[in-house]
N, C-alpha and C positions, 0 to 999 in steps of 0.2 A: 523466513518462516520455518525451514528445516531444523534452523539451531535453535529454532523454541520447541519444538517439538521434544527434542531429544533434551535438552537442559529441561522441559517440563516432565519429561518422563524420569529421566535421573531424579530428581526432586522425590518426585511421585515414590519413585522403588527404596529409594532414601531415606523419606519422609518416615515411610509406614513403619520401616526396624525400627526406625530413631525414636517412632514416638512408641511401641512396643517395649522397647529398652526400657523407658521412663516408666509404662506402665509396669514392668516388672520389676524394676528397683523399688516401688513404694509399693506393691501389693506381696513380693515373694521374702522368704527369708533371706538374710546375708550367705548360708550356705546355699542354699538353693537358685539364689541370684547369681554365685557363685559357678552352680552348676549349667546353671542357661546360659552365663558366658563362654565355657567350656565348649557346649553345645553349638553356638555360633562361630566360634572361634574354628572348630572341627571342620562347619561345613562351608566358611570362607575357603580355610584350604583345600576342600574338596574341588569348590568351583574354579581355585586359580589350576588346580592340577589338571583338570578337565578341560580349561577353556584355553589355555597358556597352548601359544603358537597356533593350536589347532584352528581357535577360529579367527584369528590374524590370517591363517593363511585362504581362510574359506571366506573372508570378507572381501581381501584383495582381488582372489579368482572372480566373484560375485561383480566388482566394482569395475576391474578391467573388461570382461567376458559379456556382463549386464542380464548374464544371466547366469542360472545355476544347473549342470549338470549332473544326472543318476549318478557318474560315477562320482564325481567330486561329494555330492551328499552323500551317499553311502560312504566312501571312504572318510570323512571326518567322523561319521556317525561314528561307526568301528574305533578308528583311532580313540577317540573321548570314550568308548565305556569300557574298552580297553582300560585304558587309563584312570576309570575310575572304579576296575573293579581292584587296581593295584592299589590304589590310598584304601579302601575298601580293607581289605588285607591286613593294611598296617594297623588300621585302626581296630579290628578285632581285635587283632595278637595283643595290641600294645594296652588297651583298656577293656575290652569288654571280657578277658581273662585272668584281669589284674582287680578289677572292679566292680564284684557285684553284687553292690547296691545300685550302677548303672546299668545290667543286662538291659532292663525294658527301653531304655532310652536310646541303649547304643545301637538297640536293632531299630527301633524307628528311623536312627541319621543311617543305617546303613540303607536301610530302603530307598529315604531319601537323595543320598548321592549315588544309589545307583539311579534312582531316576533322571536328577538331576544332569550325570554324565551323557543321557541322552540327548539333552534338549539344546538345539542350537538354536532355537528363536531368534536372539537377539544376534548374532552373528550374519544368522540370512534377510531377516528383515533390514539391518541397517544395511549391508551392502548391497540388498536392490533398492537403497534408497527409501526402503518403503516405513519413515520415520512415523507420520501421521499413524499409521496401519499399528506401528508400535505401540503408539502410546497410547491408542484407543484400547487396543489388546489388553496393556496393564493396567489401564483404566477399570476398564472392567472387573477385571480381575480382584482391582484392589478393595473396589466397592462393595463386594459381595463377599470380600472372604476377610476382610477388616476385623469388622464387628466379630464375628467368631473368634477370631485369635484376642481380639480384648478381653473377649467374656471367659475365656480360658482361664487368661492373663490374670486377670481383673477378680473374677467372681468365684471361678474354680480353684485360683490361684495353685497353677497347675501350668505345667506346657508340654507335654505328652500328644493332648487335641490340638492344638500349635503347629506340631510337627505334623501332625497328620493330615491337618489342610494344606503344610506346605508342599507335601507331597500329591496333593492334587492340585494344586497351583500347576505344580510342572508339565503334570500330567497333559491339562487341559491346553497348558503351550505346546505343548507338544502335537499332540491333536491336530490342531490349530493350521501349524506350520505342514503338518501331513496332508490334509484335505486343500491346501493353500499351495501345495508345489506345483499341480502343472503351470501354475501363471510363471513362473522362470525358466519351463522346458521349450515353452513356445518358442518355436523357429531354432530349436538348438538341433543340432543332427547327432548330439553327442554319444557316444554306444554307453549299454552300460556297463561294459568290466567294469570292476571298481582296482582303479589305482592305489590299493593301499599302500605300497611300497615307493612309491613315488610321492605320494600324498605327504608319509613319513618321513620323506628323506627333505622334504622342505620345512615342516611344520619341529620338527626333532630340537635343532637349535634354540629357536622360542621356545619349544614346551620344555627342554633343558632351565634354561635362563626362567620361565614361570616357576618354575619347579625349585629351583634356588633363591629365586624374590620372595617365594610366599615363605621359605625356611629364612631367610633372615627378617620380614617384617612380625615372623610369630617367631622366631626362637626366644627373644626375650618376655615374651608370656608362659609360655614353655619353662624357664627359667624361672619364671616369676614366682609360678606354679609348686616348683622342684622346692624351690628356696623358703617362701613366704609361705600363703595360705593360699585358697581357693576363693576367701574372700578378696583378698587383693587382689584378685587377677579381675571381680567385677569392678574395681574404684579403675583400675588403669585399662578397661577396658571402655567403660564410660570415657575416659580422656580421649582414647585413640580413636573413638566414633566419631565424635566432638572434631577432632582434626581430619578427619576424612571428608570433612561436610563440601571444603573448599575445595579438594584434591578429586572430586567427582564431579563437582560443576567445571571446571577444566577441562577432564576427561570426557566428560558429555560433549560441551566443545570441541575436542579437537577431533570425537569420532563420526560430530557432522561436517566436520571440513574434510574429511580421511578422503573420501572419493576426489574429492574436487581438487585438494593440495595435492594428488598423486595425478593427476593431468596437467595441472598448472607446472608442476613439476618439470616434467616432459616437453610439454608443450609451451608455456608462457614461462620460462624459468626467471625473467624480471616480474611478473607478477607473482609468483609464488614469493620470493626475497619481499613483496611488500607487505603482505598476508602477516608472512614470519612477525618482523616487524611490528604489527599492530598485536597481534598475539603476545609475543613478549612483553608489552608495555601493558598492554590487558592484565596479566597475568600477575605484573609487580605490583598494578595495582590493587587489585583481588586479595594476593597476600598481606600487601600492608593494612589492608582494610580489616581482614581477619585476624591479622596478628595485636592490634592495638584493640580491638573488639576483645580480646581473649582477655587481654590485660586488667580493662576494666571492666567487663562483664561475664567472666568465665564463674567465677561465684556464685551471683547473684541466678544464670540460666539452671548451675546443674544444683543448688537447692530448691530453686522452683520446678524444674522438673522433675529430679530423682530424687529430691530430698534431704532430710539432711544427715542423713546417714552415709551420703557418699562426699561428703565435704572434703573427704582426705584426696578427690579426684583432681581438686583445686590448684592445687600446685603443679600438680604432674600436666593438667594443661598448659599451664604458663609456661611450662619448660618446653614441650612438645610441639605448642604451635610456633616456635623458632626453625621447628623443620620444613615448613610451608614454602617458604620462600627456595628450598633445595627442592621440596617434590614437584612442583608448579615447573622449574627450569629442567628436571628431567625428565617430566611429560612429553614438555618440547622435543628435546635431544632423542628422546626415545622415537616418536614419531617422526621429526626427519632421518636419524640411523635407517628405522623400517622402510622409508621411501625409498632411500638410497639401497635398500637390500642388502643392509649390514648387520643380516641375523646372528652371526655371532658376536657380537660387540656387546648386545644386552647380555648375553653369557658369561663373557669376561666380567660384563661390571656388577650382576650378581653374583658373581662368585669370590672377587675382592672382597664386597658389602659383606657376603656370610662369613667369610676368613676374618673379616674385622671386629664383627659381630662378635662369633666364638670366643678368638683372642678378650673382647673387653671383658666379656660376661664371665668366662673362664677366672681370668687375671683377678677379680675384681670379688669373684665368690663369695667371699666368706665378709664381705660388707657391703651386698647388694642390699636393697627397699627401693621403696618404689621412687623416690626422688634420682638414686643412681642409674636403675633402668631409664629412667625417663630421658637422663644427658645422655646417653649411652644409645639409646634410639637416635636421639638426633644427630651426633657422629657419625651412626654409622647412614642416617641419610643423607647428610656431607658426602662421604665419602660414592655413597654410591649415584645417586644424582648431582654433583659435578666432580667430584677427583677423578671419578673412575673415569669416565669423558675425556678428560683433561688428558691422562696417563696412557688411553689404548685411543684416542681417536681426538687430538687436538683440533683435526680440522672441525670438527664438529660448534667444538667453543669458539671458534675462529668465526667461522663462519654465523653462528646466532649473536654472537656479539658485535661483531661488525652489521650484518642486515639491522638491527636494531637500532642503529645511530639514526 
């Protein structure tokens, strides 16, 4: 029941971009389509900058402890807007002084991420377990504030009021989660200094390694950007949604098993190996299911949904969804490393992935489009969900490949 809650949720939070997206491909112009890619793209990296390690390590504390303490909440609070008043920062310097015709836009996403760096919702809800609690939450949420971001979308053909309900989306989690904490101080004696520096010296490594994952899965939009247009960054950004679809029903997955494989772990360690096990064979399945799905109906979904103006997305999906089958096996890898509390292993292996990155896209410059970024994405997800494995931590491959038999 847990892991529908959370794969119904994921869907849910999933669903709504995805079908957003669609409505903005066929109501907005190609530059301005253009521009709301930009815009999303901006504030993905906000939330990996924000959430990277921090709230890994506030889910763990939450799932071992079973409850949450003053300090532990204040100190990730801090941490994350800390953190995201640094992306903050960059993204002034870098666009809203180089840009403007985007001044109004880029001050709504900075409000935005800074709201957003406050909101740890989903980190505390899922590590007290409280799944249901979640997805009613986004439930709600998504029911009431849908239809206005359509009508924006849709009828305004506009996302300025878009931005501006997202930013009361967060708001009202946040809220939420504020009037909702005493139920995880119950029976805690905890004081409340807040451990910032402690909190950081765990969380640092991960929010390191978040911090290089989200630069090498946007540097080649980045690039895209530099190189091509600002329309082609909405055709390959359509693709890379498209391949995200499968790589978050995993993710959902594996972060309702997180509490319970981090006891089995410990505790039952031949029952954890069988967990593994059915996970990975899940997992290949899932992939192949979506990869051959891609082959013959990757056409046919995104002119019926986006239209046929983004048909040039077509290819680039069939080359991209070849990376599925690497992100699905470093999901895995990733979340036993984490159990095994081998926070800097993800470090190493985004840091490879961006060295390889640069290296292609660098090398490769002056006859990048979108079909080249596209092989070039999936290299370098080779590289970094299983090479990098293989090279800083073979037990790793050892071990998921042998449990698996």
């Amino acid at each position: 029941m847990t892991t529908r809650y959370v794969i119904a949720e994921r869907f849910l939070r999933m669903g709504s971009p995805f079908f957003l997206l669609g409505v903005a491909a066929n109501n907005l112009s190609q530059v301005e389509f253009g521009i709301y890619a930009l815009c999303l793209m901006l504030t993905s990296i906000s939330m990996g900058v924000t959430t990277a390690g921090i709230d890994t390590i506030l889910l763990k504390s939450i799932s071992r402890r079973g409850t949450l303490s003053r300090a532990m909440f204040l100190s990730s609070h801090i941490a994350s807007v800390s953190t995201g008043l640094l992306w903050i920062a960059v993204v002034s310097i870098t666009f809203y002084q180089s840009h403007e015709e985007l001044h109004d836009v880029i001050l709504l996403l900075t409000i935005f991420m800074l709201v957003n760096s406050a909101n740890r919702t989903d980190a505390i809800l899922q590590g007290g377990e409280r799944f249901k609690e979640s997805f009613i939450l986004h439930f709600i949420l998504t029911a009431a504030l849908l239809p206005l971001k359509y009508w924006d979308l849709s009828v305004n053909k506009s996302y300025e009021i878009k931005i501006t309900i997202d930013i009361i989306e967060q708001i009202v989690a946040i809220l939420y989660v504020f009037f909702t904490q005493s139920a995880f101080n119950k029976g805690s004696n905890s004081t409340t200094i807040v451990h910032v520096r402690m909190f950081s010296a765990l969380a640092f490594p991960l929010w390191a390694n978040g911090v290089l994952l989200i630069a090498y899965q946007r540097i080649d939009q980045i690039f895209l950007t530099t190189r091509l247009s600002i329309e082609a960054l909405g055709a390959y950004s359509l693709a890379v949604t498209l391949n995200s679809i499968p790589a978050i029903v995993i993710a959902a997955h594996l972060t309702a098993w997180f509490p319970k494989m981090l006891l089995l772990r410990r505790d039952q360690p031949h029952q954890y190996k069988a967990i593994i096990r059915k996970i990975v064979v899940s997992y290949i399945l899932i992939s192949t299911t979506y990869f051959v799905s891609m082959i013959f109906l990757a056409e046919t979904l995104i002119v019926m949904i986006f239209g046929d103006a983004m048909r040039d997305a077509v290819t680039v999906v069939h080359i991209i969804s070849v990376s599925i089958f690497f992100v699905s096996f470093g999901q895995i890898a990733g979340q036993h490393a984490l159990l095994e509390s081998m926070y800097w292993l993800p470090l190493k292996r985004s840091l490879l992935a961006l060295c390889t990155a640069a290296l292609l896209l660098c090398t490769l410059y002056n006859n990048l489009d979108l079909i080249t970024i596209a092989w070039i994405s999936v290299c370098v997800s080779f590289v970094a969900n299983f090479l990098a494995y293989a090279v800083f931590s073979p037990a790793i491959i050892r071990d998921l490949l042998t449990w698996s038999r």
